[in-house]
C-alpha positions in Angstrom: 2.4 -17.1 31.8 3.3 -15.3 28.9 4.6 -11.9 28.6 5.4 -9.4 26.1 8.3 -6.3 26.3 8.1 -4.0 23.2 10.4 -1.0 22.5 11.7 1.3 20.0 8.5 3.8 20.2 9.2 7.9 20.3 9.2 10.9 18.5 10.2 11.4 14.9 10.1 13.6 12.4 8.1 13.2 9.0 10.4 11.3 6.7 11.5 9.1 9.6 12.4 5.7 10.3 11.6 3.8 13.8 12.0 0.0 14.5 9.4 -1.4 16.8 10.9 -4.7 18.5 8.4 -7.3 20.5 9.5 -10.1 22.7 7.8 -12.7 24.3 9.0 -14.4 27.1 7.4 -17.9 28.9 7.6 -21.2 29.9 7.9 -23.7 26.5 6.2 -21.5 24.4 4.9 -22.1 21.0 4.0 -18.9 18.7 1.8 -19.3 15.4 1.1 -15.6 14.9 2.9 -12.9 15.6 1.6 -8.9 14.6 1.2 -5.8 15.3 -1.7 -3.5 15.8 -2.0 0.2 16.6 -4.8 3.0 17.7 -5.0 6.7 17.0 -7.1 8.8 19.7 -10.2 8.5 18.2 -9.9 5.6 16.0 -10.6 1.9 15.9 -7.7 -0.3 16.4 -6.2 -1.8 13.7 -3.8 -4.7 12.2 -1.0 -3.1 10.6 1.0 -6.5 9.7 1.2 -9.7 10.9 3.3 -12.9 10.2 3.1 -16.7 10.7 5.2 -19.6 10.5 5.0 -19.9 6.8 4.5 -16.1 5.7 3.4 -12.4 6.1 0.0 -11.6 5.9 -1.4 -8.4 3.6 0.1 -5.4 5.2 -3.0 -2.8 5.8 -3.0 -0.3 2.9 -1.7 2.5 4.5 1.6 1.5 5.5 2.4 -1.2 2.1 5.4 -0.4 0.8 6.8 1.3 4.6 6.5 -0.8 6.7 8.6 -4.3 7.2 7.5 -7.5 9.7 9.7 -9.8 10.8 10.3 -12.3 13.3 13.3 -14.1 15.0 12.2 -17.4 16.3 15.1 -18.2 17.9 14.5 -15.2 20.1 10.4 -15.3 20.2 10.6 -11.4 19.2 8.7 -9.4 16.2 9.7 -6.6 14.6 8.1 -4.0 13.1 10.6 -1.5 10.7 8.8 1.8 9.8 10.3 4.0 7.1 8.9 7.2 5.6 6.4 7.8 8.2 4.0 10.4 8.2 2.0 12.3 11.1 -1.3 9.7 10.0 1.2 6.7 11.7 0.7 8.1 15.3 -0.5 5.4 17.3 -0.4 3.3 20.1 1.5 0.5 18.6 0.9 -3.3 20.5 2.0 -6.0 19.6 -0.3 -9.4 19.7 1.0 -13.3 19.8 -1.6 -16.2 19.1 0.1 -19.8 20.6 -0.1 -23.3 19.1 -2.6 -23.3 21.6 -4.6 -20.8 20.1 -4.0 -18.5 23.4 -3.7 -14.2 22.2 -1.5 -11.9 24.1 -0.7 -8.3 23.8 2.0 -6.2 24.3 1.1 -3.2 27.0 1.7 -0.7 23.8 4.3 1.7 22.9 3.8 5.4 21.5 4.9 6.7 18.6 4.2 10.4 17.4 5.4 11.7 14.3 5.5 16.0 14.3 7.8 17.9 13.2 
């Protein structure tokens, strides 16, 4: 069974910085992809950024140039650093692994709301 813990979701002012952290937890496991995803009330969810054993793939357009992915293997987390943010970045954020067995699982979400 795998699970996933994120954190590092809250309030922040315009301008702000937040760092989203994800970590997945199980038995021998083996993570390909690791990403994260978020949803505004009345909007589709989408990939923000996500990154693989060999790289990062395109960042949507909205956040290029803001926002960072990484990962730490060694510690099966992802992390998601958010700089200049603006009121269109609230979201549900979740975070999403795919296995080397091709399994997905997501994170139970974490809110972040930028207001001044």
């Amino acid at each position: 069974q795998v699970q996933l813990v994120e954190s590092g979701g809250g309030l922040v002012q315009p301008g702000g910085s937040l760092r989203l952290s994800c970590a997945a937890s199980g038995n021998s496991i083996s993570i390909n992809t690791m990403g994260w995803y978020r949803q505004a009330p009345g909007k589709q969810r989408e990939l923000v950024a996500a990154i693989t054993g060999v790289g990062v793939t395109p960042y949507a357009d909205s956040v290029k140039g803001r926002f960072t992915i990484s990962r730490n293997n060694a510690k099966n987390t992802v992390y998601l650093q958010m700089n200049s943010l603006k009121p269109e970045d609230t979201a549900v954020y979740c975070c999403k692994i795919t296995t080397g067995l091709g399994g997905d699982y997501w994170g139970q979400g974490t809110q972040v709301t930028v207001s001044s």
